[in-house]
C-alpha positions in Angstrom: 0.7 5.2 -8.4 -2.5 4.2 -9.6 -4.8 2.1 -7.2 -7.3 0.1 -8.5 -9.8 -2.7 -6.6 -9.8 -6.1 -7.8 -12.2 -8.5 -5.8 -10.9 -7.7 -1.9 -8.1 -6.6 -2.8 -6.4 -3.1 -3.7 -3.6 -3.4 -6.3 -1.2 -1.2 -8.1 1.4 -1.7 -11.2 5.4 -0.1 -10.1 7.9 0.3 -12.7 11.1 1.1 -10.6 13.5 3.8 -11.9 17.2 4.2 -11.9 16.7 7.3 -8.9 14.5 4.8 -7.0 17.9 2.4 -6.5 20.1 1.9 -3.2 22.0 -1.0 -4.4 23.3 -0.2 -8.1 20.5 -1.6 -10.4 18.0 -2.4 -7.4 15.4 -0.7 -6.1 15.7 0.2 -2.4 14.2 -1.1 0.5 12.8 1.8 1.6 10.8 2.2 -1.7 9.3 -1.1 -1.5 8.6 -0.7 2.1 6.6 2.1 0.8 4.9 0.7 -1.8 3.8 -1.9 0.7 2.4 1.1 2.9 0.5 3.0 0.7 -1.2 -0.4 -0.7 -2.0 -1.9 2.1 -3.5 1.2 3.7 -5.7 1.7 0.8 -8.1 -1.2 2.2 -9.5 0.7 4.3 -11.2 1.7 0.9 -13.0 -1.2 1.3 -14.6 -0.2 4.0 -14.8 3.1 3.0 -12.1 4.2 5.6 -9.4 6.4 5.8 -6.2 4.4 8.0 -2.8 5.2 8.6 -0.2 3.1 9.9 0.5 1.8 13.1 2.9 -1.2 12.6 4.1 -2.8 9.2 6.3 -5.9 9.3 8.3 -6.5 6.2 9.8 -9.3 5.1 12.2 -8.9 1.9 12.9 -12.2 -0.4 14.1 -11.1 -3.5 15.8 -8.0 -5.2 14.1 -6.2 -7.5 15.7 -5.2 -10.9 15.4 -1.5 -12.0 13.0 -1.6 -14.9 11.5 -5.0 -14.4 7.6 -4.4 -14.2 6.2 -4.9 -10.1 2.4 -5.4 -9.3 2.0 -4.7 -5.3 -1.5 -5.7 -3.5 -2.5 -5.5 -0.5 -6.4 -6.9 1.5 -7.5 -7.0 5.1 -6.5 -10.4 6.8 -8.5 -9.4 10.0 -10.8 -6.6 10.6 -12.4 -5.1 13.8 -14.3 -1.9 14.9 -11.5 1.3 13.9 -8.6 -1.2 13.6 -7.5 -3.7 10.1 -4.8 -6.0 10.2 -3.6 -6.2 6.6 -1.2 -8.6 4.6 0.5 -7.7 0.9 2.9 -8.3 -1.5 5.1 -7.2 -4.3 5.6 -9.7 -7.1 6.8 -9.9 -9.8 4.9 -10.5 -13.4 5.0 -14.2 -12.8 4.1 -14.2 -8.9 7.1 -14.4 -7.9 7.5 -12.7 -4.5 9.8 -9.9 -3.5 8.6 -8.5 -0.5 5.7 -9.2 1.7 4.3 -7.1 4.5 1.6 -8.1 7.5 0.3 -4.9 9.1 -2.2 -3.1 11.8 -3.7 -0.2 10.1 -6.0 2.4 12.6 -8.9 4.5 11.1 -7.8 7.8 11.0 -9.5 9.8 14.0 -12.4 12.0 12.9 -10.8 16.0 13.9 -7.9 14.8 11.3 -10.0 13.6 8.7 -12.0 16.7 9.1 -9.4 19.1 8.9 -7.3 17.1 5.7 -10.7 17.4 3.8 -11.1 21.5 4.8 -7.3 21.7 3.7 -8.1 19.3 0.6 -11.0 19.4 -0.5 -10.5 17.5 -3.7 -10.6 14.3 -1.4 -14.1 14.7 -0.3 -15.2 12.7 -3.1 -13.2 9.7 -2.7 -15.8 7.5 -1.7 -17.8 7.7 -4.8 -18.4 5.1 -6.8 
């Protein structure tokens, strides 16, 4: 996926493919709930933060169709000193929602941000702009 910013908000365009199904001709839950995930830890971009996941709340309304284009975004609803609470969605084209997610995202601590960037050193430019 490709994340982009767009005001105070991080989005992301999904096609789903036929291996991505559970259901026959849907996409799975776990998929979206991933989608979700990876969005919505991506604020921390916006504070130019690394985060990982400490509680994500789902709430699925809709199937989605194999093939039908998704957009997912995801921005910080509250925000505090090493801690985000973030909300999302994934909708359709038209708005329409099929998921939508309220989480608590914790900056990642700074011996595991040091050693991912000695492993990876390709992320150590992340930040610029």
């Amino acid at each position: 996926m490709v994340f982009r910013r767009q005001g105070d908000r991080i989005m992301a365009d999904f096609i789903p493919l036929e291996h991505q199904q559970g259901f026959p001709g849907v996409l799975h839950g776990g998929v979206i709930a991933t989608l979700l995930d990876e969005t919505m830890s991506r604020t921390g971009a916006l504070r130019r933060e690394w985060l990982v996941t400490a509680r994500l709340d789902i709430r699925y309304r809709q199937p989605a169709p194999i093939g039908q284009p998704l957009r997912v975004w995801g921005e910080i609803a509250r925000q505090r000193k090493g801690a985000v609470d973030a909300v999302g969605a994934v909708e359709f084209g038209d708005g329409a929602v099929v998921a939508d997610a309220r989480g608590l995202f914790l900056e990642l601590p700074n011996l595991v941000a040091t050693e991912a960037l000695a492993r990876y050193p390709e992320f150590a430019n992340y930040w610029v702009t």
